[in-house]
C-alpha positions in Angstrom: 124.1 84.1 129.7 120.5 84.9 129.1 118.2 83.1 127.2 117.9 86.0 124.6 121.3 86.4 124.3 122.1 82.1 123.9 119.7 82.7 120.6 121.4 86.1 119.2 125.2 85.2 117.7 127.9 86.4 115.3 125.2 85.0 112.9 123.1 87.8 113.9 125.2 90.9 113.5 126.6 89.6 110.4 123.3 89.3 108.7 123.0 93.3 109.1 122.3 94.9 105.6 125.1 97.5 106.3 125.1 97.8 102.2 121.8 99.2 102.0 121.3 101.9 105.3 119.1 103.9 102.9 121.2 106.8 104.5 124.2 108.4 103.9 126.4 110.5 106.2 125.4 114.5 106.3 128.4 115.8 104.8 127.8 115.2 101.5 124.8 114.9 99.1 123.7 111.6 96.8 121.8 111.4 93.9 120.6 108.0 92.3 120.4 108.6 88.4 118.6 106.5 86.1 119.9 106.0 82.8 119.6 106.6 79.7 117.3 109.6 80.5 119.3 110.6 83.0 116.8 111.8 85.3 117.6 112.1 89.3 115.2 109.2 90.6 116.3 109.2 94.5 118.4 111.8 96.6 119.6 112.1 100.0 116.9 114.3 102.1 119.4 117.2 102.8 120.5 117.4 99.0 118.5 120.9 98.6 119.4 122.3 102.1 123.4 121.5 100.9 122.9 122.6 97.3 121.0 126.0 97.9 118.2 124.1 95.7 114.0 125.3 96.8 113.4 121.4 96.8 114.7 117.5 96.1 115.3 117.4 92.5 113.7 114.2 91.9 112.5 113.8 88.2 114.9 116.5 87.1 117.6 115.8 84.2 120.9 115.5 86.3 122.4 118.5 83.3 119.6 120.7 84.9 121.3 119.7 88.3 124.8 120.0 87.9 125.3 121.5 84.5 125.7 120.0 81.2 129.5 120.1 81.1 129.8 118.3 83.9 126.7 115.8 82.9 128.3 114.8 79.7 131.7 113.6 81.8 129.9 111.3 84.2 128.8 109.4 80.9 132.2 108.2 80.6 131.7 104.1 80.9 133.7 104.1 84.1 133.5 108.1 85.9 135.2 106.8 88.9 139.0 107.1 87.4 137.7 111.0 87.0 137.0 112.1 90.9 137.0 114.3 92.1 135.6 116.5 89.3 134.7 120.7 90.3 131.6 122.0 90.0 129.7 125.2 91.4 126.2 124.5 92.6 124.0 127.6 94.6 127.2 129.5 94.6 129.3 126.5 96.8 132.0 124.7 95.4 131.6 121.0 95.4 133.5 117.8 94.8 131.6 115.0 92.5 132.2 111.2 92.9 130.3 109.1 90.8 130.2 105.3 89.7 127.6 103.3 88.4 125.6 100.0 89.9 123.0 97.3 89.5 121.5 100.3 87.1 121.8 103.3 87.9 124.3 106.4 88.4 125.2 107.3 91.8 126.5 110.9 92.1 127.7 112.1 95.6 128.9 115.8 96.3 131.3 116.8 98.6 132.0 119.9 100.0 135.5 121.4 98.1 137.8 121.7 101.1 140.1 124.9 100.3 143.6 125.4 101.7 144.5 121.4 102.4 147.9 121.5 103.6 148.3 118.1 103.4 150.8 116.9 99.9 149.1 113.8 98.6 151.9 113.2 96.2 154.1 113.1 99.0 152.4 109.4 99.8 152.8 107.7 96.7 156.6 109.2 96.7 157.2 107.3 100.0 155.4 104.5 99.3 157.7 104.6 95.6 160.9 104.8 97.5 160.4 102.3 100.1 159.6 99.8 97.9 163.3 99.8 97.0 164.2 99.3 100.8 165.2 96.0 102.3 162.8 96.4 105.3 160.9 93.1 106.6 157.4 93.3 106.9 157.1 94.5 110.5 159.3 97.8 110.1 158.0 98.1 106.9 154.7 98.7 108.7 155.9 100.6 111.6 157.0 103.4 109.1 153.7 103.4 106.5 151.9 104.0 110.3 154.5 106.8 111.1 153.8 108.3 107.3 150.0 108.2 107.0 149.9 110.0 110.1 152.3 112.9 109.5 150.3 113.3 106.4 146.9 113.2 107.8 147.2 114.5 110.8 145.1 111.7 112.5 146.0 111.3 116.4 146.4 107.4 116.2 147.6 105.1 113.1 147.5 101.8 113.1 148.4 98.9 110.7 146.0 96.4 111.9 146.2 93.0 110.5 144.4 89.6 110.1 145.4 85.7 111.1 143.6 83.2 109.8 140.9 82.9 111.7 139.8 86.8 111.0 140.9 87.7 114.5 142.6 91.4 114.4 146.1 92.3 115.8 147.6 95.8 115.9 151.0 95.1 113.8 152.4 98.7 113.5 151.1 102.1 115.6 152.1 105.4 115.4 150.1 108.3 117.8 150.4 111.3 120.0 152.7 110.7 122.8 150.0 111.2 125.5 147.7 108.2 124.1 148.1 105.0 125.5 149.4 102.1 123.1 147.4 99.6 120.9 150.5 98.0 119.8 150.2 94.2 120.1 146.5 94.3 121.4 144.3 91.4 119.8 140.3 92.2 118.5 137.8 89.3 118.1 136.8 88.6 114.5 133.5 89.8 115.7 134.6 93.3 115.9 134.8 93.3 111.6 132.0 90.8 110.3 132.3 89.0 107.0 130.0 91.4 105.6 132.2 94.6 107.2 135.1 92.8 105.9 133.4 92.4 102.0 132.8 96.1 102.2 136.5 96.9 102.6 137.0 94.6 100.2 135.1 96.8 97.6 136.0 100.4 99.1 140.0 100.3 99.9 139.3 103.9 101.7 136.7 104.2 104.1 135.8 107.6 105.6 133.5 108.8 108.9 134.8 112.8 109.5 132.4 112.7 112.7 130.8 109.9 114.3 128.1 111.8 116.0 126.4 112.8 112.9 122.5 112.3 112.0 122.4 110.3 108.8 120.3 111.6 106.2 117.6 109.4 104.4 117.2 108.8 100.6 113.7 110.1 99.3 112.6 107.8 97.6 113.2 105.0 100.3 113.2 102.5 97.9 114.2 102.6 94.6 111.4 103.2 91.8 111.3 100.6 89.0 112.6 97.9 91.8 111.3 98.4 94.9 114.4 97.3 96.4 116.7 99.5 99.0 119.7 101.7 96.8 122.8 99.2 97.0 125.3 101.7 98.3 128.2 99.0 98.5 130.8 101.0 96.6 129.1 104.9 97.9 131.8 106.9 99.9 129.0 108.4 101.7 127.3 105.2 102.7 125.8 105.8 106.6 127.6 103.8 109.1 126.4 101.0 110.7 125.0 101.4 114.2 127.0 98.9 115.7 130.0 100.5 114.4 129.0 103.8 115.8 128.5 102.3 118.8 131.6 100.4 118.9 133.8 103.6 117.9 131.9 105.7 120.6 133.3 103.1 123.3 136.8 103.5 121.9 136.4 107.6 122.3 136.7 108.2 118.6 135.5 110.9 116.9 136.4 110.6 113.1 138.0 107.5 111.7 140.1 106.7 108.4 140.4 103.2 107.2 142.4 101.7 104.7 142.2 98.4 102.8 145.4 95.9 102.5 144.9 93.5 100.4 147.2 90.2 99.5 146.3 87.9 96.6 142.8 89.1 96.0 142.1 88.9 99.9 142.0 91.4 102.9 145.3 91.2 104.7 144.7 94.1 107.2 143.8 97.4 107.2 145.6 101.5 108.0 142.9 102.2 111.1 142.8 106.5 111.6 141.7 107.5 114.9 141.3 111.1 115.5 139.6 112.2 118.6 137.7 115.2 117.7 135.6 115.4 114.0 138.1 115.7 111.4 137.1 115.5 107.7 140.1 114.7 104.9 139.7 116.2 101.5 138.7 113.1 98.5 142.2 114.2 96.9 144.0 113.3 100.3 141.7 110.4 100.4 142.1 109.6 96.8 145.9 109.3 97.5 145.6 107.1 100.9 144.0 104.6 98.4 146.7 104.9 96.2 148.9 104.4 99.2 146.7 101.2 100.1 147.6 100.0 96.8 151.4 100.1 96.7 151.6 99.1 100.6 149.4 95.9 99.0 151.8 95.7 96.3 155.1 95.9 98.7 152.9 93.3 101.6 152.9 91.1 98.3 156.5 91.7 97.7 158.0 90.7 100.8 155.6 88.1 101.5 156.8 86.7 98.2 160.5 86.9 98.9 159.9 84.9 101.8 157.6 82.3 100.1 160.7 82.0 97.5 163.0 81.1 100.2 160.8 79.0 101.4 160.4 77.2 98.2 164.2 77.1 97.6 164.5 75.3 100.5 161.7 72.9 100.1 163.0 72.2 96.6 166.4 71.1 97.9 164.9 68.8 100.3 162.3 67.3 97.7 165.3 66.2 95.5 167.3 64.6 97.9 164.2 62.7 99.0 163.1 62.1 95.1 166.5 60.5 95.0 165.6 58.5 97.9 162.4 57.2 96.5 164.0 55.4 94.2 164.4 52.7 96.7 162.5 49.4 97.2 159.5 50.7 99.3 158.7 54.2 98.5 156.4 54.6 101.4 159.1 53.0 104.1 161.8 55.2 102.7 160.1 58.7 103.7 160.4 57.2 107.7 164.1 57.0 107.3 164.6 60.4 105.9 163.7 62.2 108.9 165.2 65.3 108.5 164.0 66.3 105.3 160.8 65.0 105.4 160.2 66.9 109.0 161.8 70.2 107.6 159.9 70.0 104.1 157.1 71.5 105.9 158.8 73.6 108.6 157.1 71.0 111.3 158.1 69.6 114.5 157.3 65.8 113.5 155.9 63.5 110.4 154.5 60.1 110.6 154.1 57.9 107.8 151.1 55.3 107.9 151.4 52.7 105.4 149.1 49.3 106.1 148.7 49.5 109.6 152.4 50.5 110.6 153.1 53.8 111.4 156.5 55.2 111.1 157.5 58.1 113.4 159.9 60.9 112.8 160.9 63.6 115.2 158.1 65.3 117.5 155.2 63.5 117.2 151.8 62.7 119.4 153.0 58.5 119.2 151.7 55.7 117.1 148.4 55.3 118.5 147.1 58.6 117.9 148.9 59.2 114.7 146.8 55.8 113.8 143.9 57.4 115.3 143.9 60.9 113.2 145.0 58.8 110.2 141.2 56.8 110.9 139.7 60.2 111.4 140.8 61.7 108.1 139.5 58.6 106.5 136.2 58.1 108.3 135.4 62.1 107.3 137.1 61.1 103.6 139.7 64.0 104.3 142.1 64.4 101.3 144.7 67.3 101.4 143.8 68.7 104.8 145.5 71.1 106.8 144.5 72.9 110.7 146.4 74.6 113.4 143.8 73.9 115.8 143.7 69.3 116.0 143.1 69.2 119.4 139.8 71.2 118.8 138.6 68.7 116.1 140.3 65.7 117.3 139.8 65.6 121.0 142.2 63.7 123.0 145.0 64.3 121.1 148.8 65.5 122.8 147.9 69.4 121.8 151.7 70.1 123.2 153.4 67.9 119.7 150.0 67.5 117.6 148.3 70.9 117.4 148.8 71.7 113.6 148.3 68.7 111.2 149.0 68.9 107.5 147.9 65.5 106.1 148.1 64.3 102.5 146.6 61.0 101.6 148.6 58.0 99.5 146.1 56.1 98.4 144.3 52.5 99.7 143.8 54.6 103.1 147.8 55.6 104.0 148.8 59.0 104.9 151.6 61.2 104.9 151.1 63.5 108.5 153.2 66.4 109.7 152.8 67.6 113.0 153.4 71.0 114.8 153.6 71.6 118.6 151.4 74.0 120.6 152.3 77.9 120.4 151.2 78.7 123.9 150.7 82.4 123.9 149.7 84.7 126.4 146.9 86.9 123.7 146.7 90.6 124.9 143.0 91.5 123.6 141.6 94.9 123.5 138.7 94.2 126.0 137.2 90.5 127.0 136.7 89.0 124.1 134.0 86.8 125.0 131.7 90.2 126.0 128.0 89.7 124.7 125.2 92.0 125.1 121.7 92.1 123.4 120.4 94.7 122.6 117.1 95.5 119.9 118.0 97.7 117.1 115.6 98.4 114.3 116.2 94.9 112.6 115.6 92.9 116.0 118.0 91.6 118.4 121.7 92.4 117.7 124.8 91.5 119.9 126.7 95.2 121.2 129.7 95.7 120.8 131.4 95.4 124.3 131.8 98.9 126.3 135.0 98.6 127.8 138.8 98.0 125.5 141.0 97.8 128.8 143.7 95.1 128.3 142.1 91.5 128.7 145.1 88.8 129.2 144.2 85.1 127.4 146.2 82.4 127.7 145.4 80.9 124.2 146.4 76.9 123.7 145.6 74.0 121.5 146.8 75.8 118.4 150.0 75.8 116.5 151.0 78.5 114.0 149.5 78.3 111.2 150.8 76.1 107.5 151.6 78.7 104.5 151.2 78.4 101.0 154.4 77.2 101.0 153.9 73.7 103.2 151.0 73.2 101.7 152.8 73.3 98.0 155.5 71.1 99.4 153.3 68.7 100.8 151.4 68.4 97.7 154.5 67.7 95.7 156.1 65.1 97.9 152.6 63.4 97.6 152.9 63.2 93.9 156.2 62.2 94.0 155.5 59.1 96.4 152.3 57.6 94.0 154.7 58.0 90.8 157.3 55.8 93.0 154.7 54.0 93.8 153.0 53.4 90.6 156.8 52.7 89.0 157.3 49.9 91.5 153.8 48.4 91.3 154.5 48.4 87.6 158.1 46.6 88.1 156.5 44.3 90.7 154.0 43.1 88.1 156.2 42.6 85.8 159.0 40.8 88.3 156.1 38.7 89.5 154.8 37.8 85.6 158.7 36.9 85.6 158.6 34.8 88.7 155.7 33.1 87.9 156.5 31.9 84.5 159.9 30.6 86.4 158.4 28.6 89.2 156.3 26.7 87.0 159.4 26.2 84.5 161.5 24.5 87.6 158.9 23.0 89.2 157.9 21.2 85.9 162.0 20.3 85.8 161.7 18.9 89.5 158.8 16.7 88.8 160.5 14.9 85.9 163.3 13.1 87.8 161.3 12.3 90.9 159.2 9.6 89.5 162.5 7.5 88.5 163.7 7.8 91.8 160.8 6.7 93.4 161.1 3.6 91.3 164.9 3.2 92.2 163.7 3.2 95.8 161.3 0.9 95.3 163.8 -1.5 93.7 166.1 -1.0 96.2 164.0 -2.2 98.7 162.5 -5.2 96.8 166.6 -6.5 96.2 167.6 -5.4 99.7 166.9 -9.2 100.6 166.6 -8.1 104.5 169.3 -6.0 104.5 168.5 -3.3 107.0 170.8 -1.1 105.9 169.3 -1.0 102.5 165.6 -1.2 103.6 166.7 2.5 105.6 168.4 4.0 102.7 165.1 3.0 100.8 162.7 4.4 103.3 165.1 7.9 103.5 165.3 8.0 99.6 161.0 7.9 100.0 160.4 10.6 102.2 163.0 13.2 100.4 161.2 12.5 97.2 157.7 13.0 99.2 158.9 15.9 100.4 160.2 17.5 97.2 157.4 16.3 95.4 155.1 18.7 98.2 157.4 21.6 97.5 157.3 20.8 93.2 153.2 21.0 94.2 153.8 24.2 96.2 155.6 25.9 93.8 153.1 24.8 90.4 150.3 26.0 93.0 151.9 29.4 93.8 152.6 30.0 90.0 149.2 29.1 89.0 148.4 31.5 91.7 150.2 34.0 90.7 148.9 34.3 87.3 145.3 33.6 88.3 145.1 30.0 87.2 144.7 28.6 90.3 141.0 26.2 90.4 138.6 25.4 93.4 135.4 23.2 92.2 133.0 24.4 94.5 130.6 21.8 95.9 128.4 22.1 99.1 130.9 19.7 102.1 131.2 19.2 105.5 134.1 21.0 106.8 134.3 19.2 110.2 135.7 15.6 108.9 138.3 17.4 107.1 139.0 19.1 109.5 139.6 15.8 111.9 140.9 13.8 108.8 143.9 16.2 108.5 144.3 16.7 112.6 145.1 12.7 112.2 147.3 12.9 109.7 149.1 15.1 111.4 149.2 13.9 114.6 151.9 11.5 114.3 154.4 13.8 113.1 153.4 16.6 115.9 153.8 14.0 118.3 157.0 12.6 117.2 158.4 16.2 118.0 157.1 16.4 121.4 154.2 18.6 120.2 150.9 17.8 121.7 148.0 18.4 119.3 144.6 19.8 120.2 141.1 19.3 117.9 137.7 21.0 118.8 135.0 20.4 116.3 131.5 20.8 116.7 129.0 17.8 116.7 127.1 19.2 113.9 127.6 20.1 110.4 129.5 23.2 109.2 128.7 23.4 105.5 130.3 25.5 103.0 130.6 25.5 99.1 134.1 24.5 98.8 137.0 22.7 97.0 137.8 19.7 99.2 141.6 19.1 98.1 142.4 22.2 98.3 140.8 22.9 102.2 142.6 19.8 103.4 145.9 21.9 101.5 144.7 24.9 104.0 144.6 22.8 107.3 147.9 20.7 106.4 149.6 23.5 105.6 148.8 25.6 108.9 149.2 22.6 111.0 152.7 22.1 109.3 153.1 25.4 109.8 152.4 25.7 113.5 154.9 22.4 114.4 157.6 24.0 112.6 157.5 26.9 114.9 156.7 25.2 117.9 159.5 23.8 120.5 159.1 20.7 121.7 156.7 20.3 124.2 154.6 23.0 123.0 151.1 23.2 121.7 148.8 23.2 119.1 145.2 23.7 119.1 142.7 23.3 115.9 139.2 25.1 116.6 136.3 25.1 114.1 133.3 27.0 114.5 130.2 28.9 112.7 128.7 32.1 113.8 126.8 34.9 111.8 127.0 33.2 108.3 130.5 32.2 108.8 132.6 29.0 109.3 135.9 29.6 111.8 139.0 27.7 111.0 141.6 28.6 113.8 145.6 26.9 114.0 146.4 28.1 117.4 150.4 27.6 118.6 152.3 28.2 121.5 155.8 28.6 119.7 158.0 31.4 119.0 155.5 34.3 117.5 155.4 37.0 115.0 157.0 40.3 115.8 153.4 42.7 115.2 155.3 44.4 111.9 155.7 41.2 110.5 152.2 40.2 110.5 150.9 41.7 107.1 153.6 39.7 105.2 153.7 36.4 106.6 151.0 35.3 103.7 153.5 37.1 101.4 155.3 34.6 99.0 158.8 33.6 100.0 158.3 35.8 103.0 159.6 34.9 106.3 158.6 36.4 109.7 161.5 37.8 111.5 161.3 35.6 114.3 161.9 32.6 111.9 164.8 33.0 110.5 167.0 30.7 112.2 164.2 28.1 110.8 164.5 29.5 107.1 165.6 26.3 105.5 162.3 24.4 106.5 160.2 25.7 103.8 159.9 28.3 101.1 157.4 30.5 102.2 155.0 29.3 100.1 152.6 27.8 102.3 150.8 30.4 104.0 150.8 32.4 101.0 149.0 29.4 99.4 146.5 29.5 102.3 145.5 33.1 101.9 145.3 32.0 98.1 142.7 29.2 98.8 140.8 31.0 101.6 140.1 34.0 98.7 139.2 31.6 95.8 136.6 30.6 98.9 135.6 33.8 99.1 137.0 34.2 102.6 140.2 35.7 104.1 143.2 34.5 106.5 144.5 36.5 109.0 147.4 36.1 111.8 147.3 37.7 115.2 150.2 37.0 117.5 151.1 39.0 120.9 155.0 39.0 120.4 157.9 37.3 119.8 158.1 34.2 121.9 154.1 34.4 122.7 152.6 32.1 120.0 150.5 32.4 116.5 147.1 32.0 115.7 146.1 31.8 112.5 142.6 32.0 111.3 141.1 30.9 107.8 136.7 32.9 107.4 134.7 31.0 104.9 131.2 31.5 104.3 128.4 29.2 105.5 126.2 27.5 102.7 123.1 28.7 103.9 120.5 27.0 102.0 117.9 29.4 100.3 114.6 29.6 102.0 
């Protein structure tokens, strides 16, 4: 590609002001009005030439124009409703259209056409009784094309419609039998720019009886009292653009018809006439193709509807039967096991639910990893409701052949709901390459043409999926809504369950505590009378260490209820972390070793201050190192590492005993939660004492975290405070 063409794009052509040519096509006559005087302020040069007038009649009264009967009509608020209205000017009979805009009353004049054989009732009678029919859309469309041209007599029709990207297909085609077919072919969305496409927004019929014509200008070029170009957006005599011209020369047209379709406010497609000779339609034949566009609309609408019902009928049934399954314990984890539902809710392929770092697959999906890695993407662009059916072109690297459509809906704290759809590889039969660029200079600069050839171009097109409706969209949206009411219901019930558990811990523990000073005296009486008796003197020493060891869970379960209820104290006081971090290695040693354990310290020669609680970080080390020997076989391993870097102290309790499986790691510092590959070992503690680290390390204002590489590879657990860095 050139260099001049690398700087002219889409952007270009679609800045063209095709709304204010300052020309209109030859056919007719226009004259700008301003009001209330009602005097003719701009007309189209040939308006005296058509009119059998001796000159333009600028600063005339528009009643000395056209008559006063006529005059006094057009000051209806709205004249348009009244075209075409008769009147006789130089002995010719004409055809007036008028509307108003930004000011002023725009009057055009067509020449009456006598002897139209054409019956534009017959239209709106077709289009009445096939609304009744029980055609789908694609029939439906074939036979409006067949209609429109038996009634205008155009040599090709074609019902031409829009995707989503504004790329053009030919849906329906009817022709003369010697022309070859259009049917199927694809057009680039450059062939209709957005501001094309805004004009057939505003003028549903769109009408060029000969494409060779030379446009006359408006005298006046600019309008007086403004000095700005005549907005002819909604003028049926507005000159074509050149590109257009150029683009319909290429396609050997002559005289084109177009008609806008429009769904929901929006341009669905359009009725494209192609006649290959001049061919000019009366307004009233006109008049009734845009009554035609209007209950074609109505029917698109219709059937479009029916199918978004049964869509929506089927959605519903699925949301109950997965509302009934949020009930559960874990709204979130209960989605995964609903697979077919929650896959068929959006008419997908695959979903993926991920929830805290898990992520839960269902059906055809691009695997955990990348689902992970779009779920990161949507957050790192703070994506909420998001939908595409092209991923792989804003995600690269992702499987395009199960993850080319993504409809994602967020859960809150960074989760996501994902739906996947495969790749629809199609083989795209476009009407000439699209990919053709050619600049050439125009009279508002450089412009891309229009490409010269429309002989059938083959595509393979990939990477895209078809597109979500309406309809997954509103189902995804619900099922979102849904999950965060479960959710909030649960966090609710968990509040209070936890308020409940709380209050109960700290009730038995305070019941525990009572009778275990009086046994701790018996034992020590025991012993004192046992006179030598070994026997005694054991049953003493056993009676000892079950009371220390109830007396360590009474003081786990007080600190966990404190805890829970936010009572739980640190007094924060600048300390040395290494000697307690040695202190505790030798009080545990004994115990390790006794078990076959060997036990590991590394602590560095000089200080590592922080501002903490003393008690309660020899609590954190005793209870990680009892921790790591209760899941460590004998003759295993256990290595204590502290360490400081970037403003932070490293406590790390390294094993080499039987692991944590990776979907257990979030909840080992959970309360009365045990990791799955513990639970032969379940009786050894009540889960309290990591949960208690985690507890500490936060009250520190610093975390605890596991990492483990599988079952049967060893734990390490790692407590972050920060360093007490003294203030400069």
């Amino acid at each position: 590609m050139s260099s001049a063409t690398s700087t002219v794009d889409l952007v270009t052509c679609e800045s063209e002001p095709i709304h204010i040519p300052g020309r209109v096509q030859p056919h007719g006559a226009l004259l700008a009005v301003s009001e209330p005087d009602g005097v003719v302020v701009q007309a189209s040069a040939n308006c005296a030439a058509l009119l059998g007038l001796p000159e333009l009649p600028l600063g005339r009264p528009l009643a000395d124009v056209l008559g006063r009967d006529l005059t006094a009509a057009l000051a209806a608020p709205d004249p348009r409703p009244l075209a075409p209205l008769p009147v006789s000017v130089g002995g010719r009979a004409f055809d007036v259209i008028a509307h108003r805009h930004a000011g002023r009353l725009i009057v055009e004049l067509e020449p009456a056409a006598g002897g139209a054989t054409t019956d534009p009732d017959r239209l709106v009678r077709f289009t009445l009784a096939n609304l009744r029919n029980g055609l789908h859309l694609q029939p439906f469309c074939e036979v409006v094309a067949r209609e429109v041209r038996a009634l205008t007599g155009y040599d090709r029709v074609m019902v031409y419609r829009f995707d989503p990207d504004w790329n053009g297909e030919v849906y329906a085609e009817a022709k003369r039998d010697d022309l070859e077919p259009f049917l199927g072919l694809h057009y680039p969305a450059s062939d209709i720019p957005a501001q094309a496409r805004r004009l057939y927004h505003l003028n549903l019929v769109r009408h060029i009886p000969d494409i060779t014509y030379a446009s006359s200008a408006l005298v006046p070029e600019l309008a007086p009292g403004t000095g700005a170009p005549l907005d002819l957006s909604h003028a049926v005599l507005r000159s074509v653009s050149p590109i257009h011209v150029e683009y319909l020369k290429n396609m050997d047209v002559a005289g084109t018809l177009t008609i806008s379709l429009l769904k929901d406010g929006r341009l669905w497609g359009l009725v494209a006439c192609h006649h290959y000779a001049p061919l000019f339609l009366p307004y009233r034949v006109r008049a009734a193709c845009e009554s035609l566009g209007v209950l074609v609309s109505l029917q698109l609408s219709a059937k479009q509807d029916a199918e978004d019902l049964r869509c929506r009928a089927a959605a519903q049934e699925r949301l109950g039967r997965l509302a009934a399954a949020l009930i559960g314990d874990d709204p979130v984890a209960v989605l995964a096991e609903q697979p077919d539902d929650l896959i068929g809710l959006t008419r997908s392929a695959g979903a993926a639910v991920v929830s805290g770092g898990r992520v839960a697959l269902a059906g055809a999906t691009p695997g955990a990893e990348q689902a992970a890695r779009v779920a990161q993407w949507l957050r790192d662009g703070d994506r909420g409701e998001y939908d595409t059916h092209a991923l792989p072109a804003a995600v690269p690297g992702t499987d395009p052949a199960t993850a080319s459509g993504l409809l994602a809906v967020p859960l809150g704290g960074g989760d996501y709901l994902l739906w996947f759809r495969p790749e629809l590889i199609a083989s795209v039969r476009w009407a000439g390459d699209p990919h053709y660029k050619r600049v050439v200079t125009g009279p508002n600069g450089p412009r891309l043409s229009p490409r010269g050839s429309f002989a059938l171009w083959r595509e393979e097109q990939r990477g895209k999926s078809e597109p979500w409706g309406a309809c997954d969209r509103e189902a995804a949206h619900t099922l979102r809504g849904m999950v965060l009411a479960a959710l909030a219901r649960r966090g609710a019930g968990l509040e209070a369950e936890a308020r409940r558990r709380d209050a109960f811990l700290a009730a038995v523990a305070h019941e525990l505590r009572n009778p275990i000073a009086p046994i701790q005296n018996a034992a020590h009486l025991i012993r004192m009378s046992a006179g030598g008796n070994p026997v005694a003197a054991r049953a003493a020493d056993m009676i000892e260490r079950q009371t220390g060891a109830l007396r360590r869970i009474v003081d786990d379960l007080l600190d966990a209820s404190r805890a829970g209820q936010g009572k739980l104290r640190v007094d924060l006081v600048p300390l040395d972390l290494a000697p307690l971090v040695r202190a505790a290695v030798e009080d545990a040693r004994a115990a390790l070793e006794a078990n076959g354990i060997a036990l590991e310290a590394r602590t560095p020669a000089a200080p590592v201050r922080v501002r903490g609680d003393a008690v309660r970080l020899r609590q954190v080390i005793s209870n990680l190192l009892t921790n790591a020997g209760k899941f460590t076989d004998r003759g295993g391993r256990v290595t204590v590492a502290l360490g400081a870097d970037e403003g932070t102290a490293s406590l790390s309790v390294a094993d080499t005993g039987i692991g944590i499986a990776a979907a257990d790691l979030r909840r080992v510092f959970q309360a009365f939660a045990q990791a799955e590959g513990s639970l032969e070992r379940s009786r050894e503690g009540l889960g309290l004492g990591l949960a208690l680290v985690r507890s500490i390390a936060e009250l520190h204002g610093g975390s605890a975290a596991a990492t483990s590489a599988g079952l049967g590879h060893g734990t390490t657990f790692t407590v972050r405070l920060p360093l007490d860095t003294p203030a400069p």
